[in-house]
Each structure stands twice: as structure tokens, then as C-alpha cells.
GUVOLUM-455553 format. One record per residue: residue number from 1; residue in three letters; x, y, z of N, C-alpha, C, O in turn. Coordinates in nm, 3 decimals, padded with zeros to 5 digits. Atoms other than C-alpha are relative to their C-alpha. Last residue first. Layout:
<lumse NUM, "ALA", <X, Y, Z>, <X, Y, Z>, <X, Y, Z>, <X, Y, Z>>
...
// end
This chain:
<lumse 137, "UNK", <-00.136, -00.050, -00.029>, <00.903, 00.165, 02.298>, <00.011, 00.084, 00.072>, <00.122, 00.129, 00.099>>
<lumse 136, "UNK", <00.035, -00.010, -00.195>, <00.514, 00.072, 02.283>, <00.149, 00.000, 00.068>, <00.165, -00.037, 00.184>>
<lumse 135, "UNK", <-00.105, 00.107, -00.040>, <00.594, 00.249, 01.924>, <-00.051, -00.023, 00.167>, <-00.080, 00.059, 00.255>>
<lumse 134, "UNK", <-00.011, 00.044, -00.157>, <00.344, 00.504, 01.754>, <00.064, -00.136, 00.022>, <00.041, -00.228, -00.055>>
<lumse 133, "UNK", <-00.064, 00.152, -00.050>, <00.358, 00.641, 01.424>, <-00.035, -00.005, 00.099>, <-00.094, 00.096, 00.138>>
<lumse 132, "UNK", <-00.043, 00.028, -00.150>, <00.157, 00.890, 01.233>, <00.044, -00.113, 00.046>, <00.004, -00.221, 00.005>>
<lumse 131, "UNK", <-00.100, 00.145, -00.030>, <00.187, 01.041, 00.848>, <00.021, -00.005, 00.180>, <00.094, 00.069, 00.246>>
<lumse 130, "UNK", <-00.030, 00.041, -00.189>, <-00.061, 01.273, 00.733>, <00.054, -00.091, 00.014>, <00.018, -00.194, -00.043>>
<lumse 129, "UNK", <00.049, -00.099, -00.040>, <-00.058, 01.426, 00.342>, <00.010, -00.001, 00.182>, <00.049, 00.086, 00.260>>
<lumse 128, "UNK", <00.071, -00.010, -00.148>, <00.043, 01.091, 00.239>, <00.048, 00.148, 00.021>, <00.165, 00.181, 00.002>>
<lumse 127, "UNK", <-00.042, -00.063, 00.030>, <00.135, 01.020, -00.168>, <-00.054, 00.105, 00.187>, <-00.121, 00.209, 00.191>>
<lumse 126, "UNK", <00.029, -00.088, -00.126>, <-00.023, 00.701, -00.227>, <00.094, 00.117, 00.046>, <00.204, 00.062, 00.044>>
<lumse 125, "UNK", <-00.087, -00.090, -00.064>, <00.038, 00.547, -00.557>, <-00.083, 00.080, 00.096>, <-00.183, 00.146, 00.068>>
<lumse 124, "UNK", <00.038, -00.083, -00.144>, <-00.170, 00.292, -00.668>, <00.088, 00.115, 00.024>, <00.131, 00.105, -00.091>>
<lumse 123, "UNK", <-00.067, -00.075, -00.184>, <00.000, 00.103, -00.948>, <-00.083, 00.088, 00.036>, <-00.113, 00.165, -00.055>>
<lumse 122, "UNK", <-00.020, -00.131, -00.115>, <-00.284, -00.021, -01.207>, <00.090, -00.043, 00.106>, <00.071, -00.126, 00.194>>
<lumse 121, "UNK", <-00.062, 00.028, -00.140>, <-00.387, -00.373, -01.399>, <00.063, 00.147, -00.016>, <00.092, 00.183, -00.130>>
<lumse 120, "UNK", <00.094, -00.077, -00.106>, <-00.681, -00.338, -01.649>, <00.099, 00.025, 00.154>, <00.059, 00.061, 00.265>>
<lumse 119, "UNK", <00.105, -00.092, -00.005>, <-00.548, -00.337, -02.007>, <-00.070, 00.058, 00.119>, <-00.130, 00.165, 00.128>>
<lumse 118, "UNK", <-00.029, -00.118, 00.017>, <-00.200, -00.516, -01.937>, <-00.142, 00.111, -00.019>, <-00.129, 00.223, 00.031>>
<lumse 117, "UNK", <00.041, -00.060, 00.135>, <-00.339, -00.728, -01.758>, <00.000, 00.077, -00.061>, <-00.092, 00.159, -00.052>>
<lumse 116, "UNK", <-00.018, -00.122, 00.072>, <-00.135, -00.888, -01.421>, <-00.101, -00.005, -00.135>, <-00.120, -00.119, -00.179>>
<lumse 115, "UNK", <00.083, -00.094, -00.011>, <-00.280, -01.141, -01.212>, <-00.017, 00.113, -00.139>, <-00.111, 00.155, -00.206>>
<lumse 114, "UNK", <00.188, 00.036, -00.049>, <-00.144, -01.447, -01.270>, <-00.120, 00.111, 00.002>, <-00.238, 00.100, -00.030>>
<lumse 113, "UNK", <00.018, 00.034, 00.137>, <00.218, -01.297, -01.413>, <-00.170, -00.042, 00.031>, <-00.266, 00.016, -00.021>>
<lumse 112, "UNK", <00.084, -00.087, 00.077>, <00.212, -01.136, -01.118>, <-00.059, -00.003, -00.122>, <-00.144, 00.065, -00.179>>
<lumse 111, "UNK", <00.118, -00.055, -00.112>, <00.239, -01.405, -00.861>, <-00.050, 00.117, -00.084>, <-00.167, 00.156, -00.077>>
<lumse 110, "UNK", <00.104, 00.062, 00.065>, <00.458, -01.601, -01.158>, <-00.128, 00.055, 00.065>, <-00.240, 00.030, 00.021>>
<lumse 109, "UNK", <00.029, -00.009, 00.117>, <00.704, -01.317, -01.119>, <-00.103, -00.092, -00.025>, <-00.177, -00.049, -00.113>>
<lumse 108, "UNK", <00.053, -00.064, 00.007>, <00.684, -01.322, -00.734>, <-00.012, 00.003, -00.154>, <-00.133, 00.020, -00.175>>
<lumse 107, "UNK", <00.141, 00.048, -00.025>, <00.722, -01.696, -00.710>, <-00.028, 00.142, -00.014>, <-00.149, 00.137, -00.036>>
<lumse 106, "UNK", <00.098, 00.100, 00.082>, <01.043, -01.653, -00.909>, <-00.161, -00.013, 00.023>, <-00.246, -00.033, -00.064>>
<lumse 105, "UNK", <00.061, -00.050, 00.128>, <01.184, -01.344, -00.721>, <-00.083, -00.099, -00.061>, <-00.203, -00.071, -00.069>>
<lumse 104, "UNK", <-00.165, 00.038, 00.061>, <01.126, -01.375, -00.351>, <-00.017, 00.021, -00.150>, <-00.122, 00.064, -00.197>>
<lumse 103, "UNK", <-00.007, 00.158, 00.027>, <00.742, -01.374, -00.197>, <00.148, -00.047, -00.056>, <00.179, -00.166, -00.056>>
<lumse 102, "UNK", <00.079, 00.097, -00.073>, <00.669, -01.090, -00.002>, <00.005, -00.123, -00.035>, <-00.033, -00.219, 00.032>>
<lumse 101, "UNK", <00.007, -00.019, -00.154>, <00.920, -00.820, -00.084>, <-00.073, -00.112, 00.061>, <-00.034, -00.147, 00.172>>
<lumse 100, "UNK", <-00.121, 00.034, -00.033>, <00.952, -00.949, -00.450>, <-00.047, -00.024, 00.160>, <-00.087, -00.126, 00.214>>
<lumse 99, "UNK", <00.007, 00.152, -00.013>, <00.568, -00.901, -00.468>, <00.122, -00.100, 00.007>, <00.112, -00.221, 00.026>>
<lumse 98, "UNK", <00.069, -00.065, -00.129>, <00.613, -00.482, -00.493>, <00.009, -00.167, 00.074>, <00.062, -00.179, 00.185>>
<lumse 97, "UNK", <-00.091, -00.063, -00.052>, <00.917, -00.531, -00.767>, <-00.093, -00.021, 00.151>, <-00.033, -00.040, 00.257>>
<lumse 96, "UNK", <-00.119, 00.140, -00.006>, <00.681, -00.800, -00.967>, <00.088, 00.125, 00.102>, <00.043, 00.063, 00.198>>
<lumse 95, "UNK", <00.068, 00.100, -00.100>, <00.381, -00.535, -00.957>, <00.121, -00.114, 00.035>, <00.114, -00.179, 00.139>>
<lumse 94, "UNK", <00.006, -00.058, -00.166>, <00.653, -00.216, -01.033>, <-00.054, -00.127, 00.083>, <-00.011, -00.162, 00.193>>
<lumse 93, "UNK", <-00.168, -00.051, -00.057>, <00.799, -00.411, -01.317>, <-00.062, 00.054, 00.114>, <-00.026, 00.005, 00.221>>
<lumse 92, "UNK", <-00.102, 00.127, -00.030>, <00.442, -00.530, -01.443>, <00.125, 00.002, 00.042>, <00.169, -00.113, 00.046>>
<lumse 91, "UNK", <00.095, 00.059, -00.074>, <00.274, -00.154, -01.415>, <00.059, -00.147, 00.052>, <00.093, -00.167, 00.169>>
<lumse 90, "UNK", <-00.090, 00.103, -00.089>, <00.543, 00.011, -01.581>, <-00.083, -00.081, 00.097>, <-00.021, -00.118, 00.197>>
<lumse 89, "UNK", <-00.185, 00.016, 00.086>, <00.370, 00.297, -01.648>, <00.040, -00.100, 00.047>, <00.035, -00.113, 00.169>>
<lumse 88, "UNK", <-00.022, 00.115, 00.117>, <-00.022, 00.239, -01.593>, <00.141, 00.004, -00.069>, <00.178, -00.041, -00.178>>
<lumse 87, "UNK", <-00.057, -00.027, 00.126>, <-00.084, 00.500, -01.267>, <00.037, -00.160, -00.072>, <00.057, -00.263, -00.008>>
<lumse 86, "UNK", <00.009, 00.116, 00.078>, <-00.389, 00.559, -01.037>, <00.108, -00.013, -00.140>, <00.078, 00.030, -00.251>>
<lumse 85, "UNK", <00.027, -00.049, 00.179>, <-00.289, 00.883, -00.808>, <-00.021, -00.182, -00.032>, <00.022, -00.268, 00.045>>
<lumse 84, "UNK", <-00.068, 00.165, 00.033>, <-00.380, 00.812, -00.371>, <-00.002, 00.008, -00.176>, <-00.112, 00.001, -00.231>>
<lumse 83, "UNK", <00.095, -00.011, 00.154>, <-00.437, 01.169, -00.209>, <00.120, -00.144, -00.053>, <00.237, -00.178, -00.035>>
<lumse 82, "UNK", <-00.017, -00.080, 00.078>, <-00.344, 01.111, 00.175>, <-00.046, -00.026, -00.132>, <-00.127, -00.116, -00.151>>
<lumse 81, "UNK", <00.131, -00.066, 00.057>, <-00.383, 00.953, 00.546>, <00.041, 00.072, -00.157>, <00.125, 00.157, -00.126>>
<lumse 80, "UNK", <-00.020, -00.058, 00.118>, <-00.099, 00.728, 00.650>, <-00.167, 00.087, 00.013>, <-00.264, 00.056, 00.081>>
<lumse 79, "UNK", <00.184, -00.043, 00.050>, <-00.138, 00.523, 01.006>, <00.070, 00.126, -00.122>, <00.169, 00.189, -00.086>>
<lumse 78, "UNK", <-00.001, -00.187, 00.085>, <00.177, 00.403, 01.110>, <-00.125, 00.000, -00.081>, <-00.186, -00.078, -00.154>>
<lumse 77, "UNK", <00.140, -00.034, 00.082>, <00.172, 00.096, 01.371>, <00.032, 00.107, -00.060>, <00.089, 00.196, 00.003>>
<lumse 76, "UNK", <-00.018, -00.142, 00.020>, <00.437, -00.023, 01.683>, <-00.117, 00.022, -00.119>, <-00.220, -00.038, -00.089>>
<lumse 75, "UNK", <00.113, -00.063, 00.050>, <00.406, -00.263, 01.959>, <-00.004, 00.084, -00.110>, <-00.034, 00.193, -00.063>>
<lumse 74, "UNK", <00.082, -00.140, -00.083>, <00.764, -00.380, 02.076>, <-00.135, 00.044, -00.118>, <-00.113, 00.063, -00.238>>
<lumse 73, "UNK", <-00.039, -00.091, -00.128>, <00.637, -00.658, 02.100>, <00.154, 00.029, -00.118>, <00.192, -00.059, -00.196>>
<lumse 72, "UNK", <-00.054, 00.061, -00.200>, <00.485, -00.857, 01.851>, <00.073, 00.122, 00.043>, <00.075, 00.226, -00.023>>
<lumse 71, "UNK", <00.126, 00.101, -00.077>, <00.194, -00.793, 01.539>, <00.077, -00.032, 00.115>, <00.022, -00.082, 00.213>>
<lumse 70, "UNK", <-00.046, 00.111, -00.023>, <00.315, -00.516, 01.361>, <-00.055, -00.050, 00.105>, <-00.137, -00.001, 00.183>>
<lumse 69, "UNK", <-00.013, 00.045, -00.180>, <00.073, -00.272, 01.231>, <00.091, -00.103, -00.041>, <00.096, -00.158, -00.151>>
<lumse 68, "UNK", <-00.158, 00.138, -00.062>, <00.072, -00.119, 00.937>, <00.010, -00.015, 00.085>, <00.048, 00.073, 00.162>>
<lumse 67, "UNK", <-00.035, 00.004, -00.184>, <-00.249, 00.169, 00.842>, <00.068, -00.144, -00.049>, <00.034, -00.221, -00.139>>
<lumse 66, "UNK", <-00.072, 00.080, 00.004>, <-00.328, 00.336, 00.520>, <00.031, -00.019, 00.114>, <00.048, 00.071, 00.197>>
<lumse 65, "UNK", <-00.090, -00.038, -00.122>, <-00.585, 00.618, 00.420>, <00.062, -00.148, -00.003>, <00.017, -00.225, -00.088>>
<lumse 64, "UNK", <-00.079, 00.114, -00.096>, <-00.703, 00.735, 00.132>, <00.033, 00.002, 00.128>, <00.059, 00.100, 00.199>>
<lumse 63, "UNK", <-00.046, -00.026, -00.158>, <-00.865, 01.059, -00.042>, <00.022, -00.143, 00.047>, <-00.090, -00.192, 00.042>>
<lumse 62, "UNK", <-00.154, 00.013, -00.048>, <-00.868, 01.010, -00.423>, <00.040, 00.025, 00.116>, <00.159, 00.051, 00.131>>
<lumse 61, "UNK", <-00.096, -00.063, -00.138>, <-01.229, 01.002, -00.440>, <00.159, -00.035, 00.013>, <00.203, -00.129, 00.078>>
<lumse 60, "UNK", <00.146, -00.111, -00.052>, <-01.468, 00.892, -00.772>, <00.020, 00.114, 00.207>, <-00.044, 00.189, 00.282>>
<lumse 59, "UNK", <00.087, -00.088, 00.116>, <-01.210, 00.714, -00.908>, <-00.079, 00.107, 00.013>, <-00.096, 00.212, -00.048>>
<lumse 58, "UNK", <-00.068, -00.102, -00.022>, <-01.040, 00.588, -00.558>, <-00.038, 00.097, -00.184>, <-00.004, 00.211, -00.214>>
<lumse 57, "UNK", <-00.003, -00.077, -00.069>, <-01.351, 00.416, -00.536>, <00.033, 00.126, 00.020>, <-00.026, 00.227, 00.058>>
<lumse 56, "UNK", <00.119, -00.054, 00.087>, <-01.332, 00.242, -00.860>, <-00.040, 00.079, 00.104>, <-00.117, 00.163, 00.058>>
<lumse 55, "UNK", <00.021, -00.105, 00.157>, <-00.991, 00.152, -00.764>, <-00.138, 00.058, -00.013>, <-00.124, 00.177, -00.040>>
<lumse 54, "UNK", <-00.088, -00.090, -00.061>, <-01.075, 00.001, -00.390>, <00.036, 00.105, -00.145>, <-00.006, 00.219, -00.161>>
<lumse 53, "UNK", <00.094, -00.093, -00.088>, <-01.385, -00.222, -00.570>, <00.057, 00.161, 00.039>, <-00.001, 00.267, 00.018>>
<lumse 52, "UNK", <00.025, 00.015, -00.152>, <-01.148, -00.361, -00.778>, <-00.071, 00.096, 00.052>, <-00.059, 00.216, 00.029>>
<lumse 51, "UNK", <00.134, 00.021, -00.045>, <-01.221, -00.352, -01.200>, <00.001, -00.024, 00.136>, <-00.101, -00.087, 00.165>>
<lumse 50, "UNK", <00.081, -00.102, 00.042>, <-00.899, -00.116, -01.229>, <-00.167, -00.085, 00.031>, <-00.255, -00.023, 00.092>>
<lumse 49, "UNK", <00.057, 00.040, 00.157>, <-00.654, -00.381, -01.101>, <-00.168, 00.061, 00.001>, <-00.263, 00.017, 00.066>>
<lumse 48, "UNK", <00.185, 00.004, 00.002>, <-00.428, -00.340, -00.847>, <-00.111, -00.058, -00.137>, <-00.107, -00.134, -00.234>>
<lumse 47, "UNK", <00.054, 00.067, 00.157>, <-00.052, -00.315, -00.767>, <-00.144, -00.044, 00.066>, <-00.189, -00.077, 00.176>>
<lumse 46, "UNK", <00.057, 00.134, -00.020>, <00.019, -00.109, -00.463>, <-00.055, -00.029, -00.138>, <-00.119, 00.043, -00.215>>
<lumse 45, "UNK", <-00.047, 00.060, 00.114>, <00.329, 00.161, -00.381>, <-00.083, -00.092, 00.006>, <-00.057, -00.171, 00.096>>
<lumse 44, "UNK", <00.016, 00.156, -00.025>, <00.358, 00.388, -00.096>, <-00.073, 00.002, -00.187>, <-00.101, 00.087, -00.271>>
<lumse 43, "UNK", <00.126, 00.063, 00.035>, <00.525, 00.726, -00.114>, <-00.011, -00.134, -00.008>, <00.087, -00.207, -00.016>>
<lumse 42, "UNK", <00.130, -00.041, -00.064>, <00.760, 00.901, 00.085>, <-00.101, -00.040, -00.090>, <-00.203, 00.028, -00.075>>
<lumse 41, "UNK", <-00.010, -00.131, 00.041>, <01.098, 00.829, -00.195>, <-00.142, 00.031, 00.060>, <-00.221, 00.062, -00.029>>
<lumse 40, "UNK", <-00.122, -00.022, 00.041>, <00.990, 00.446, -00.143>, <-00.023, 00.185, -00.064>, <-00.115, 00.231, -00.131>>
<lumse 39, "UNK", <-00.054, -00.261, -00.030>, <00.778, 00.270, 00.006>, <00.131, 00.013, -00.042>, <00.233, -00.056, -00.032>>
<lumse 38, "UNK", <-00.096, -00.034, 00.034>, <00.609, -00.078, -00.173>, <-00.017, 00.105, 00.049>, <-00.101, 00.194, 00.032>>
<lumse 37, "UNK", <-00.077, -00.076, 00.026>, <00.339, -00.262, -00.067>, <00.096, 00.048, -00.044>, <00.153, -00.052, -00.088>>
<lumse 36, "UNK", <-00.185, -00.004, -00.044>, <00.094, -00.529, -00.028>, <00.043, 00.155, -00.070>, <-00.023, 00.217, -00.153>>
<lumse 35, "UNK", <-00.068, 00.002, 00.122>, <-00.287, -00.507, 00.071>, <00.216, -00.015, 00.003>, <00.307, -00.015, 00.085>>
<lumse 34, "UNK", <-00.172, 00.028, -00.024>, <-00.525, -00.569, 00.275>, <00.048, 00.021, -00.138>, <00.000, 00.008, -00.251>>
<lumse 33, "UNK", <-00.082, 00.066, 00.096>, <-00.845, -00.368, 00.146>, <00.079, -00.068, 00.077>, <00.096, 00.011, 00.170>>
<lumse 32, "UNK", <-00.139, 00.053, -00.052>, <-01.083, -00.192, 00.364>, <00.044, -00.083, -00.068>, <-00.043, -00.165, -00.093>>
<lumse 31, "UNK", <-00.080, 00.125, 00.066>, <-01.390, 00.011, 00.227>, <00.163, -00.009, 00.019>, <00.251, 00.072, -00.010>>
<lumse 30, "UNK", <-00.163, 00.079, -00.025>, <-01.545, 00.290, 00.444>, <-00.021, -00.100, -00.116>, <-00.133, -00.117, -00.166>>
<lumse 29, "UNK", <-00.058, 00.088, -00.106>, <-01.897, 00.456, 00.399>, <00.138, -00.066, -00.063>, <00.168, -00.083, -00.181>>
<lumse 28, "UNK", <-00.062, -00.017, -00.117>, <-01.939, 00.767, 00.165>, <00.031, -00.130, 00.126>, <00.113, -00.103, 00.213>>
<lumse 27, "UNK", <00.097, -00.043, -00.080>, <-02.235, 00.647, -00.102>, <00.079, 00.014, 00.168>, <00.031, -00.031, 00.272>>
<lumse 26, "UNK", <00.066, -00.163, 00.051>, <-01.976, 00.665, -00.322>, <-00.096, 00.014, 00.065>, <-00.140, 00.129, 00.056>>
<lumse 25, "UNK", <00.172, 00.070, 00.133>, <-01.782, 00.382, -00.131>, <-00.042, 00.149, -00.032>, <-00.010, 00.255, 00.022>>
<lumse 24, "UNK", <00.127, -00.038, -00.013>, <-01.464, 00.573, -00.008>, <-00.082, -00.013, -00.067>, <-00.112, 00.044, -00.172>>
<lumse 23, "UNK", <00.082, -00.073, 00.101>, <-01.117, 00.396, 00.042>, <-00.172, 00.030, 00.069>, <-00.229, -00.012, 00.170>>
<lumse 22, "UNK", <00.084, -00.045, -00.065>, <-00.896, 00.237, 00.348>, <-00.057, 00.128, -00.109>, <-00.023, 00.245, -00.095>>
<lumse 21, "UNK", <00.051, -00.134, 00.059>, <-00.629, 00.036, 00.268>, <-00.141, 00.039, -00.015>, <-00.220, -00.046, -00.058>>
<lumse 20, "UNK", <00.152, 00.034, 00.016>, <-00.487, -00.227, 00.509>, <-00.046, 00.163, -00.050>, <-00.039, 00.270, 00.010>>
<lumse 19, "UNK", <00.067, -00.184, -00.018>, <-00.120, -00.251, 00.491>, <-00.164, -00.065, 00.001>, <-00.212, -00.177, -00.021>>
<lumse 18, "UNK", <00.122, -00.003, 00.088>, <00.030, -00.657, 00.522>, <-00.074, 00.163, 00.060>, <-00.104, 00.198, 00.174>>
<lumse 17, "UNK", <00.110, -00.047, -00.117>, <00.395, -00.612, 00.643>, <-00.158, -00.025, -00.104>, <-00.164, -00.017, -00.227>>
<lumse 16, "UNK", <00.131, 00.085, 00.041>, <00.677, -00.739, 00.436>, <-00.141, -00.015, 00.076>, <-00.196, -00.120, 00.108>>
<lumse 15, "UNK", <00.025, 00.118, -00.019>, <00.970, -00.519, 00.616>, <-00.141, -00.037, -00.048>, <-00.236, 00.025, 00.000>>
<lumse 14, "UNK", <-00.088, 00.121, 00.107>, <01.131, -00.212, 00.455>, <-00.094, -00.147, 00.034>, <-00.120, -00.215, -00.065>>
<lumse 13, "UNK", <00.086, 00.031, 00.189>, <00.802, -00.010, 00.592>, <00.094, -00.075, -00.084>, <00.058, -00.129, -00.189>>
<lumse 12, "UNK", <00.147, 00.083, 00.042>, <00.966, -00.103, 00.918>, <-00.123, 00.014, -00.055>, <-00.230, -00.044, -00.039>>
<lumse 11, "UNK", <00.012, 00.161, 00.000>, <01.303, -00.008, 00.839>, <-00.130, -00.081, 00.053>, <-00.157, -00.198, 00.023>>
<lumse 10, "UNK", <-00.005, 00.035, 00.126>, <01.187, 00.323, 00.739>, <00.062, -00.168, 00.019>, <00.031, -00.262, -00.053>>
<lumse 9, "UNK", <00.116, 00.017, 00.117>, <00.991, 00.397, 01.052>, <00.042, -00.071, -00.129>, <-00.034, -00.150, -00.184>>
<lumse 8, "UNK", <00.079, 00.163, -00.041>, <01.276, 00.268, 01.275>, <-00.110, 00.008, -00.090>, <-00.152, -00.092, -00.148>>
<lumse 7, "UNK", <-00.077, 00.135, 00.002>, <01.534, 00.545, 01.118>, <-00.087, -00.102, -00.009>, <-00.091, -00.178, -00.107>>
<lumse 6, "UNK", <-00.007, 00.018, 00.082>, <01.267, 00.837, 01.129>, <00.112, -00.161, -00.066>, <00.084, -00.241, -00.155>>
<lumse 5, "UNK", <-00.136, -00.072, 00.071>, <01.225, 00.747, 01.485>, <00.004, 00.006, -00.171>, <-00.027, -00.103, -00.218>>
<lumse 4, "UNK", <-00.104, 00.034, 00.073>, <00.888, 00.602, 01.580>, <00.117, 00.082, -00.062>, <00.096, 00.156, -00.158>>
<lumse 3, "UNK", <00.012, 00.012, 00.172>, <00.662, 00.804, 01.782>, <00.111, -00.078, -00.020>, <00.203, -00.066, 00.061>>
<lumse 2, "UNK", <-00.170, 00.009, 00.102>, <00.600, 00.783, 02.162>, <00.009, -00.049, -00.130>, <-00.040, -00.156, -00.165>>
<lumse 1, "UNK", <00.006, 00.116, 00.085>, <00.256, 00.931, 02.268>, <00.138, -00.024, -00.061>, <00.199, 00.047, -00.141>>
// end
């Protein structure tokens, strides 16, 4: 199976990719999220908000998983598996930092300003235990 180079992996977690996160209902079946990102220093990075399904999950399971696909040739994908922490530092600086990547600065500050609360909004942090690539390279 040909893997991604540490090089090509990190330039394509630099790029604006939609993740799809992958929690555990309490009665054990799947729940899939899209979501946006941030990597940085081996961990991923997602603004949230404590009444989401995917939070109240990772409450009652901190096991995750994470998958990126790109969508044209050359083929490639990284699948994550690992313990995901819920943190409230800086919550509006990280959500406006994560929503840069996808929208620029202005529309990302009003993209969080919409969402954000300070009482219920959460970074994600993922913290991967398994990390796989594959490239049709």
C-alpha cells in the first residue's frame, strides 16, 4: 500500500479539506460529523459546541476517529484513530484561527462570531494514537 511521505501528509492537512468525524452513540453505533480543522504539533483542531451530538458523545467516550480524503487524482486519504480532549481556553481565537483556513479573515470572524458562546462553544482536540495514509502515487 503506498503511504504518503511525511512532507505530502503535512501539506495536505495544510489544505482546507472537509474531515469527517467519527464518534460513539452510547448505545455504541457510529456518528459522522463533517467537520473543519486545524493540525498542528500532531494534533487536529475542531471548534464545536457542547450541546452537539459529536460532544456529548465524546463525553461519555473519548475514542475518535478522523478520515480526509481528497477528491482528484493523485488519490490520497488519512484515516486518524485516537483519544479526542474537550477544551474552553481560547475557544474564539482557536474557532476564528480554524475558519481562517476555509474562509479568509473577515468572513471567518463573522463565521464565528455566529456561532461562538462563550458558555457552550469547545475546541476538540484529537490527539491520534493511529495515523494511516494512502496515495494512488
Amino acid at each position: 500500500m503506498p503511504v504518503m511521505t511525511t512532507a505530502r501528509i503535512n501539506a495536505f492537512l495544510a489544505e482546507p479539506r472537509i474531515a469527517h468525524l467519527v464518534t460513539i452513540h452510547p448505545n455504541q453505533s457510529p456518528h459522522v460529523s463533517p467537520v473543519w480543522y486545524a493540525y498542528s504539533n500532531g494534533q487536529f483542531e475542531i471548534f464545536s459546541d457542547r450541546n452537539y451530538r459529536k460532544v456529548k458523545n465524546i463525553n461519555e467516550n473519548y475514542l475518535t476517529a478522523l478520515s480526509i480524503a481528497g477528491e482528484t487524482e493523485p488519490y490520497e486519504y488519512i484515516s486518524v484513530e485516537g483519544h479526542m480532549t474537550i477544551n474552553t481556553d481560547h475557544v474564539k481565537e482557536r474557532g476564528v484561527f480554524i475558519a481562517k483556513r476555509y474562509q479568509g479573515g473577515e468572513q471567518a470572524e463573522f463565521f464565528i462570531s455566529k456561532y461562538f458562546d462563550a458558555e457552550t462553544s469547545v475546541i476538540l482536540t484529537l490527539s491520534p494514537t493511529k495515523f494511516i495514509s494512502w496515495t494512488s502515487d
